[in-house]
DOGUDO-688554 format. One record per residue (C-alpha): z, y, x; residue in three letters. Coordinates in steps of 0.05 Angstrom, whole numbers, padded with zeros to 5 digits, always signed. Last residue first. Example, Ala and Ser with C-alpha at 12.3 -4.5 7.8 and 13.67 -1.06 7.14 Angstrom:
2
+00143-00021+00273Ser;+00156-00090+00246Ala;
END
This chain:
414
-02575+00980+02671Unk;-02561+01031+02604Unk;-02612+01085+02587Unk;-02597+01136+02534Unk;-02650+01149+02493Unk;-02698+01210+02473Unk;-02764+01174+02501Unk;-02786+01192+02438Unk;-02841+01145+02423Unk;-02802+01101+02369Unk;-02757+01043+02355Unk;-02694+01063+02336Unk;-02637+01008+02354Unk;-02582+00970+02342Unk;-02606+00925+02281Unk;-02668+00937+02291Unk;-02703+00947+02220Unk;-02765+00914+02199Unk;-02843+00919+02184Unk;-02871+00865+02148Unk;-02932+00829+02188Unk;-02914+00758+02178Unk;-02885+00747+02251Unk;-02839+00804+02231Unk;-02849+00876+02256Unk;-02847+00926+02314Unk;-02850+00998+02329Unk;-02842+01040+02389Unk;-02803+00988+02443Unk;-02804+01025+02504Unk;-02814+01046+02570Unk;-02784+01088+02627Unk;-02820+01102+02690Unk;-02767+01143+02749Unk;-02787+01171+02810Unk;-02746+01190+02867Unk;-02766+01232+02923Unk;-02753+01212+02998Unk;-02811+01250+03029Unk;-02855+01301+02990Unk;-02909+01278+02946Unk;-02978+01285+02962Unk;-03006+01252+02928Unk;-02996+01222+02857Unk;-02967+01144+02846Unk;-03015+01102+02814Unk;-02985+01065+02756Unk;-03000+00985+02735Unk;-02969+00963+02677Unk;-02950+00890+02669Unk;-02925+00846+02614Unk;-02865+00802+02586Unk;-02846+00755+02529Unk;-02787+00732+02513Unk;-02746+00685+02465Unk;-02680+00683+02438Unk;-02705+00690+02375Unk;-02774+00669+02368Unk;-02837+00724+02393Unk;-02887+00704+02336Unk;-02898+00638+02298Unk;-02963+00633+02352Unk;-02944+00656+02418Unk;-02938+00721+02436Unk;-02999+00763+02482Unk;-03053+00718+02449Unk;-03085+00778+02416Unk;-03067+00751+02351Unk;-03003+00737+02360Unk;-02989+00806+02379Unk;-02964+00850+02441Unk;-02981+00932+02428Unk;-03004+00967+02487Unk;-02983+01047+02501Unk;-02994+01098+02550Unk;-02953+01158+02548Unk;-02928+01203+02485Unk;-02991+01228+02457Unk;-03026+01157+02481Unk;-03075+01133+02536Unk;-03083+01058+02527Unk;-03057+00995+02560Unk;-03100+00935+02533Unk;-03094+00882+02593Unk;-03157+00880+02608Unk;-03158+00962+02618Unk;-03101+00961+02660Unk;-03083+00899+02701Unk;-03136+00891+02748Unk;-03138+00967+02778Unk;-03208+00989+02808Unk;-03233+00980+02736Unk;-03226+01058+02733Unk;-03178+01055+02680Unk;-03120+01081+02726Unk;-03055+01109+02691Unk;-03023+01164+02722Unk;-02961+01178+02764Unk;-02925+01237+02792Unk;-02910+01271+02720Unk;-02877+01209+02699Unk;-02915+01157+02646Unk;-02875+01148+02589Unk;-02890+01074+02584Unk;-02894+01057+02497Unk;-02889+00989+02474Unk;-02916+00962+02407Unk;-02893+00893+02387Unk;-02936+00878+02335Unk;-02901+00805+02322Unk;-02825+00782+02317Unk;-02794+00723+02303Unk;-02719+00738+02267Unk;-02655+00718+02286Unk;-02639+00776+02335Unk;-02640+00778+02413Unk;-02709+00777+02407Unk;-02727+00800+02486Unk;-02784+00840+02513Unk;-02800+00848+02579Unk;-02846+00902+02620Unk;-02858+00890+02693Unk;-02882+00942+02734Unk;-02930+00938+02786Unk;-02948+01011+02838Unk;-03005+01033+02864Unk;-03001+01069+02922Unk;-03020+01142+02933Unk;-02970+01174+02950Unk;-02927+01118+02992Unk;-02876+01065+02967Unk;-02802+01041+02974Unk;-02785+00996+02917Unk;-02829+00943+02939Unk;-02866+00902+02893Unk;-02863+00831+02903Unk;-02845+00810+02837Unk;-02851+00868+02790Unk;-02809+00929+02783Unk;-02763+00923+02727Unk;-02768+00948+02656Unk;-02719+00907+02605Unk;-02733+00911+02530Unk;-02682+00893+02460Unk;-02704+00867+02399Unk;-02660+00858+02348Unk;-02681+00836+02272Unk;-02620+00800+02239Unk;-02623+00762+02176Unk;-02610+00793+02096Unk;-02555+00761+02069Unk;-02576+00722+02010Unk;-02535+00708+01938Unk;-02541+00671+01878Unk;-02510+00691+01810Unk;-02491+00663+01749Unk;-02499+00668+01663Unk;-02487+00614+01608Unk;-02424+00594+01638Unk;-02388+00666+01618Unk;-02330+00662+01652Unk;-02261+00676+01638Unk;-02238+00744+01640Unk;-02235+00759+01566Unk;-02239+00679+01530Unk;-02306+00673+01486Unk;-02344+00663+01555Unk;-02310+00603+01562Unk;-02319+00571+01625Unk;-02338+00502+01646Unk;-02401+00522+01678Unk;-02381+00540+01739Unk;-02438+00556+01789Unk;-02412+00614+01832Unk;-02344+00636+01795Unk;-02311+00698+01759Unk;-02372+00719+01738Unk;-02363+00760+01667Unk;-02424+00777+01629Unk;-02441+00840+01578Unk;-02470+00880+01641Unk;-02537+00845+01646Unk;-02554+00841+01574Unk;-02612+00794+01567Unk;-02573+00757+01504Unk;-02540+00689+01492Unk;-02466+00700+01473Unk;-02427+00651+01507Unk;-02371+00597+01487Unk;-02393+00557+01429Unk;-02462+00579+01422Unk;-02494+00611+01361Unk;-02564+00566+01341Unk;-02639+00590+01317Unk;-02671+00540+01283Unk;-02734+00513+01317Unk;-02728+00444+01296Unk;-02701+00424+01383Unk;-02642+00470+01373Unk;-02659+00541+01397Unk;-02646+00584+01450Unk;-02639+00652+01480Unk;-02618+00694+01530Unk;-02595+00644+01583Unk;-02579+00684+01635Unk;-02593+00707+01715Unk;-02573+00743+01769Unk;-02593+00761+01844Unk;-02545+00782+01898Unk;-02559+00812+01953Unk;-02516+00807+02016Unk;-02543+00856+02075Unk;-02528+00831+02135Unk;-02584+00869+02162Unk;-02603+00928+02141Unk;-02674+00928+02107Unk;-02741+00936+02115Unk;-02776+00911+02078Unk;-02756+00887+02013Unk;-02750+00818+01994Unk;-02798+00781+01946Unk;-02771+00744+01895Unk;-02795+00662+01875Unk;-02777+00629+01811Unk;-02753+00555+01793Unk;-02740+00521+01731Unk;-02693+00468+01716Unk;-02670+00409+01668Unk;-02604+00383+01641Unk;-02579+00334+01596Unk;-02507+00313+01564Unk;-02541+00332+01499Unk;-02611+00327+01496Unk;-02655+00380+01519Unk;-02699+00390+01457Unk;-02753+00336+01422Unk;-02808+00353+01471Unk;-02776+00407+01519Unk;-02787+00478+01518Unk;-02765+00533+01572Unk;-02782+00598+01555Unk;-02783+00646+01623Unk;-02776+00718+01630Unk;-02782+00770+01686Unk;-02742+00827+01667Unk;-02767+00902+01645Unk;-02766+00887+01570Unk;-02813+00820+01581Unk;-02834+00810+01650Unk;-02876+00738+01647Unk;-02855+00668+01684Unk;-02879+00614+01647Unk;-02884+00571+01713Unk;-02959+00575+01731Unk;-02937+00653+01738Unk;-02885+00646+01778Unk;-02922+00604+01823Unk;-02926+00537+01836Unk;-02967+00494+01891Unk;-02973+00548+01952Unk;-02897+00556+01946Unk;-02894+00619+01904Unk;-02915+00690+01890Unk;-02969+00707+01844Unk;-02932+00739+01792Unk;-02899+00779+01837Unk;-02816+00799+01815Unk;-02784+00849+01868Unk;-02721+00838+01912Unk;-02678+00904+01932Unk;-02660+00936+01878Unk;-02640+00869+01845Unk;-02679+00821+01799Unk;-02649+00805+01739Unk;-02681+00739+01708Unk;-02681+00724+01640Unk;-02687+00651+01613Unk;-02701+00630+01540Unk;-02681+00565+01521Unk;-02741+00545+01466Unk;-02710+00480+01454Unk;-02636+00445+01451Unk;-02614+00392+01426Unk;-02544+00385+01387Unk;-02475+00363+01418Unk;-02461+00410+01460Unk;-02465+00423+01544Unk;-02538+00418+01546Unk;-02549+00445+01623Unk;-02598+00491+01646Unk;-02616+00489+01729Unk;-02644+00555+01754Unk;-02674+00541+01828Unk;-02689+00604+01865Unk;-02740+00608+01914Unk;-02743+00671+01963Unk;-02809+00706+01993Unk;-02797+00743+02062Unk;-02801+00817+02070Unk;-02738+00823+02099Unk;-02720+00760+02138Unk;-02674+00709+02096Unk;-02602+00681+02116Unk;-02586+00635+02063Unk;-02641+00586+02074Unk;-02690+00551+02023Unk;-02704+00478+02039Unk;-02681+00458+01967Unk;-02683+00528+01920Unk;-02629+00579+01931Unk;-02576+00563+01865Unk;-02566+00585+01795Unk;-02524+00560+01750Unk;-02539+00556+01669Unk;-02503+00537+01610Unk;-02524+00507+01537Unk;-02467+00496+01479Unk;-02491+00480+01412Unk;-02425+00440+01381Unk;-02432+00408+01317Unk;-02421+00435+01245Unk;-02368+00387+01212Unk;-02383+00365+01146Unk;-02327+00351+01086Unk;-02337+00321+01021Unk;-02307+00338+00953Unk;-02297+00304+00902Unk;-02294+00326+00816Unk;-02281+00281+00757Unk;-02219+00247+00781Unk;-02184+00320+00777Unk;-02157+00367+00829Unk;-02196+00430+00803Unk;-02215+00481+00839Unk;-02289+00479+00819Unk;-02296+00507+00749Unk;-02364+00475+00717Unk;-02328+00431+00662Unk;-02317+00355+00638Unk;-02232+00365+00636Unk;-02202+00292+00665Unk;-02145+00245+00643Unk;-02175+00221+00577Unk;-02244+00249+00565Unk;-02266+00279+00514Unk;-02330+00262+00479Unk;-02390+00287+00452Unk;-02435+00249+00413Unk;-02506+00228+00440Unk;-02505+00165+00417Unk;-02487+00129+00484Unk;-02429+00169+00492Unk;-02434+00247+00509Unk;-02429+00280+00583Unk;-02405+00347+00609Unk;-02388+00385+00671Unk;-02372+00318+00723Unk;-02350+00355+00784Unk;-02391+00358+00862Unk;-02351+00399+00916Unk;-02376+00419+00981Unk;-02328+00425+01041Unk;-02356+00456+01111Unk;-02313+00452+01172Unk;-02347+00498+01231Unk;-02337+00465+01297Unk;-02385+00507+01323Unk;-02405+00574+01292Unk;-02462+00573+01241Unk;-02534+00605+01248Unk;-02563+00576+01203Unk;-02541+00564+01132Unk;-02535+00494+01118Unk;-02583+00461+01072Unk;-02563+00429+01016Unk;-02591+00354+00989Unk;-02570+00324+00930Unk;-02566+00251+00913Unk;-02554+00210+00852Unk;-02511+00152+00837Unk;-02487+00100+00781Unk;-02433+00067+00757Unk;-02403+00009+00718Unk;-02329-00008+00688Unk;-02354+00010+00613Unk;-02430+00013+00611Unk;-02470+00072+00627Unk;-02514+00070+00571Unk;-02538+00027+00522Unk;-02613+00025+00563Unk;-02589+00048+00642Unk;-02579+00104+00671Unk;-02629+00152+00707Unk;-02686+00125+00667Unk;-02703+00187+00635Unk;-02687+00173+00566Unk;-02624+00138+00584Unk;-02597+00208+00613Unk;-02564+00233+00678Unk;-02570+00312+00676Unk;-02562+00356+00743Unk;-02532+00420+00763Unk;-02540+00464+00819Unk;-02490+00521+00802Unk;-02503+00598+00797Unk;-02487+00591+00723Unk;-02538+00535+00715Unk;-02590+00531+00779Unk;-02628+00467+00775Unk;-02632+00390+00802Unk;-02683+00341+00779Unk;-02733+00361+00838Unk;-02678+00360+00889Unk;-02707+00305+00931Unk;
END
């Protein structure tokens, strides 16, 4: 250790004596030599590739009497700068700390998401340097349109059971590793974002995220080579998905320890045909009953459940609940402000389970007694419609090309 070593002049400075053993009885003998150690600590932290020269110089010494001496080529003093064979130098090289980070949809995870859905991430941190690294801090940025739940996840992880906590507005993860990443190593952490509902779709959103902070694997805190590693969002440059050869230090090239993922938000269309129902007769008398058949039809890329459809029921027909009419009551048509109305779920058996599936249909009667009398030749017309609808999970969505409500305020197009 540095036990025999003290401060002189603002110098560590050491005595080799006979009396304390460190040479040896008589003295150190013509043509011999001896060694000792010191041990300096490097001031932390240090930019990579640093070169760091420390100089050692022989300041005084005596003969093996005691009685001074002078030595023949060299000055015995304490003023580096020198270039005598009394004083050496020797050189250390700070290594490289250099950690990066992509960020990726998690395996199984697809690009085109439903509003409302739950999306993995996958953050993978990579030990580009030459020292181990410990304690990497992770912030996440979550978008407008994403939101951070502690409890969400696969059913096996969630963000919580990952490390995941909001620190400073941003959900936060410290990743630490028994005896540091190593170099040349990598590991990963995933976290799960809710999407809003609703939203447009083909809506891209893109969610960020950073190293903010790391260590090597002794705790010491570390400056990287080519990124500054902070939870600023607007102090990185992205000039490409999942590069992590960049040098941050460089204006306009990218900043490795920082990248994005993007969704596009998926399609919901539903779109509804009204047709008079196999068998029925387009001519008809006051009086009759008359079958219509209601469809419904995902054209969009998203199952669909809670599909509420509204008949505006003309001024010449009415709604029987009398149980005179199979079709009605069992069928869960109800008297509404706007008309009569029945909503199709899974639930109620009306859509299969996973919801209506894109490209899929699902139809339904209504059964409407036509008033009496009514004069000769007139023409009646029963429009219906989609009112409201959402996602086989129960979020509510946007149609992409229409306004689902209980207007009965649109244009109608065969």
């Amino acid at each position: 250790g540095n036990e025999d070593w003290m401060l002189v002049g603002g110098f560590p400075t050491t005595t080799l004596t006979v009396a304390d053993g460190e040479l040896p009885v008589g003295g150190l003998a013509p043509g011999a030599m001896t060694t000792v150690e010191i041990f300096l600590t490097l001031a932390n932290p240090l930019p990579s590739g640093a070169v760091i020269t420390n100089v050692a110089e022989i300041s005084a010494a005596t003969d093996e009497n005691g009685d001074p001496q002078e030595d023949t080529d060299s000055t015995p003093d304490n003023t580096p700068g020198d270039d005598e064979d009394d004083i050496d130098d020797v050189s250390v090289t700070v290594q490289t700390f250099d950690v990066a980070l992509i960020k990726e949809l998690a395996a199984g995870q697809d690009m085109i998401v439903a509003p409302g859905d739950t999306v993995a991430y996958t953050i993978t941190v990579f030990n580009q340097g030459d020292i181990p690294a410990d304690n990497i801090e992770v912030t996440d940025y979550v978008p407008a349109d994403m939101t951070f739940e502690p409890g969400a996840g696969n059913g096996t992880d969630d963000n919580t059971s990952l490390g995941w906590a909001v620190v400073a507005g941003n959900p936060t993860a410290t990743i630490t590793i028994p005896g540091g990443l190593a170099p040349g190593a990598s590991t990963t952490i995933d976290i799960y974002l809710t999407l809003a509902s609703p939203l447009p779709a083909g809506s891209d959103i893109s969610n960020f995220a950073e190293i903010s902070d790391a260590t090597d694997e002794n705790g010491d805190e570390q400056v990287d080579i080519d990124s500054e590693l902070d939870n600023d969002p607007d102090d990185d440059d992205l000039t490409a998905d999942n590069d992590v050869n960049g040098d941050g230090s460089i204006p306009g090239e990218d900043d490795d320890d920082h990248d994005v993922a993007v969704i596009t938000t998926a399609e919901f269309d539903l779109a509804l045909t009204k047709t008079l129902s196999s068998g029925q007769s387009a001519n008809v008398r006051p009086g009759d009953t008359i079958a219509y058949t209601i469809t419904v039809i995902n054209q969009g890329d998203i199952a669909a459940d809670n599909v509420l459809v509204t008949d505006y029921l003309p001024a010449d027909m009415s709604l029987t609940y009398d149980g005179t009419i199979t079709g009605n009551d069992d069928a869960g048509w109800a008297a509404a402000t706007a008309g009569v109305q029945r909503t199709l779920t899974i639930a109620n058996g009306d859509l299969p389970a996973g919801g209506l599936a894109p490209g899929a249909t699902a139809s339904v009667e209504v059964f409407l007694t036509l008033a009496n009398p009514l004069p000769a030749g007139s023409t009646v017309d029963n429009f219906a419609e989609i009112s409201a609808a959402t996602d086989e999970t129960g979020d509510p969505q946007d149609d992409t090309d229409s306004t689902p409500d209980d207007m009965n305020d649109e244009e109608v197009v065969d």
